[in-house]
C-alpha positions, 0 to 999 in steps of 0.5 A: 500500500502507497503511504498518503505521503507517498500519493499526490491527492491534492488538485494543485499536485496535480496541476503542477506536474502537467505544466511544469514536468515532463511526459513519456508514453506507450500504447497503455499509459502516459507519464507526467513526471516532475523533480521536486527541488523547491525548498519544501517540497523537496522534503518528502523523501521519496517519489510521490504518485498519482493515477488517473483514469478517464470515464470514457474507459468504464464505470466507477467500478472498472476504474477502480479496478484499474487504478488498485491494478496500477497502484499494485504494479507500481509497488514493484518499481518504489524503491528503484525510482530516483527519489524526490520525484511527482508522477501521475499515470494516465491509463489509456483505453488498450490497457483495459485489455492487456488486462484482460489478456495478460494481467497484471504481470503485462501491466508491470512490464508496461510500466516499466516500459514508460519507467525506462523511457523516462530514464527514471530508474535504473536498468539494473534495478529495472531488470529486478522490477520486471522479475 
């Protein structure tokens, strides 16, 4: 379980990592990532993430869903990500069925995927993360 320290749950979070940060994408998810270095925030060790899921891929109960799926693949990459770091992950509409075909082993590996193309962890952390 993701820690509220941990989480980006406030709207302002939110705002300042889709205008100040960066973005990489795959078929399946986008990455908004942004380095926090401002005196304050910069105090919460560790990164800090947010999930996002638009209604136009189901009810409120598949969202949720997505979203537990998201935070459990997540758990894999915590301690390999480069610290002081905001991230928001948008689920896009092929992931609903890379669930369903391939589960949530795919999804890790989806999201390692974004990982590396932000250069945001390791390749040899990022070999143990994918395991």
């Amino acid at each position: 379980m993701i820690r509220s320290r941990g989480r980006l749950s406030r709207s302002e979070d939110f705002t300042r990592v889709y205008r100040s940060g960066r973005s990489v994408a795959n078929k399946y998810l986008v990455l908004y990532y942004f380095e926090r270095s401002e005196p304050g925030m910069a105090d919460a060790g560790g990164p800090r993430v947010g999930f996002s899921v638009s209604k136009r891929l189901g009810t409120a109960v598949e969202r949720n869903r997505i979203k537990r799926i998201l935070r459990e693949a997540f758990h894999a990459h915590g301690e390999s990500l480069r610290g002081n770091m905001d991230l928001v992950l948008i689920a896009r509409g092929p992931l609903v069925e890379l669930l369903e075909t391939g589960g949530l082993a795919a999804v890790k590996e989806k999201m390692t995927e974004v990982f590396r193309k932000g250069a945001l962890v390791s390749p040899r952390e990022d070999r143990r993360a994918s395991s």
